[in-house]
C-alpha positions in Angstrom: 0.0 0.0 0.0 0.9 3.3 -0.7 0.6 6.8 1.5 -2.1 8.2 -1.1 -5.5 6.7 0.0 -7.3 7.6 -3.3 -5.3 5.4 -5.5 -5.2 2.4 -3.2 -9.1 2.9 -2.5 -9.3 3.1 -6.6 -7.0 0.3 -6.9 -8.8 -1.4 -4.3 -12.6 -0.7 -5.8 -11.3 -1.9 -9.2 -10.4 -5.4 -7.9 -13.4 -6.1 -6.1 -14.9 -4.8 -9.4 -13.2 -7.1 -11.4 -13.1 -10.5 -9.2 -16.4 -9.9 -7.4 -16.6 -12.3 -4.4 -13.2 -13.7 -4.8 -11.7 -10.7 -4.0 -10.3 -10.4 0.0 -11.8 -7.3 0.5 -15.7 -8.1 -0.9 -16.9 -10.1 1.6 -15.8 -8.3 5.1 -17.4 -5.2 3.4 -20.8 -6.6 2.3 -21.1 -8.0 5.8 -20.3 -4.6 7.6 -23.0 -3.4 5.4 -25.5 -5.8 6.2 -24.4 -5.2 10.2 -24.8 -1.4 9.4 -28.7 -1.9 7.8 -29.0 -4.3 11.0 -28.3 -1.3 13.3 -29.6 0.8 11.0 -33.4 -0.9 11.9 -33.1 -0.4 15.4 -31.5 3.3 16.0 -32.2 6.7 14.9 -29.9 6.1 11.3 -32.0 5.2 8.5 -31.1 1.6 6.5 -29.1 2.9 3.8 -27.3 5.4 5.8 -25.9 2.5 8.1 -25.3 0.5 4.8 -22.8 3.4 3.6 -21.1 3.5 7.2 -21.1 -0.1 7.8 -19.4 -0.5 4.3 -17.5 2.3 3.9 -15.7 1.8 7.8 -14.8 -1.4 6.8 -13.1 -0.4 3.1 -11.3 1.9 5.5 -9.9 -0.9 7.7 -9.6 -2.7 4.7 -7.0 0.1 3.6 -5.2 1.4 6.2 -5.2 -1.5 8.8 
């Protein structure tokens, strides 16, 4: 990984583009995002917002570990 954290997070979307499910990264960030509608049901933050926070915290720690 680099120190720019657009061009990994571009290389990084590109991948999980390209391999789908077989990619590292796809799976721990669809399951952050189905944790983040989870929460999203019972607290004040509507479904999709905790979709984009569940998913995007994860591609962060997916990033810069």
């Amino acid at each position: 990984m680099s120190n720019n954290i657009v061009e990994d997070a571009k290389v990084e979307i590109v991948g999980m583009a390209k391999q789908g499910v077989r990619h590292p990264s796809t799976k721990p960030v669809l399951i952050a995002a189905a944790v983040g509608a989870a929460v999203g049901m019972f607290t004040f933050v509507t479904i999709p917002a905790g979709i984009i926070i569940g998913a995007g915290a994860m591609f962060y720690k997916r990033l810069r570990p």
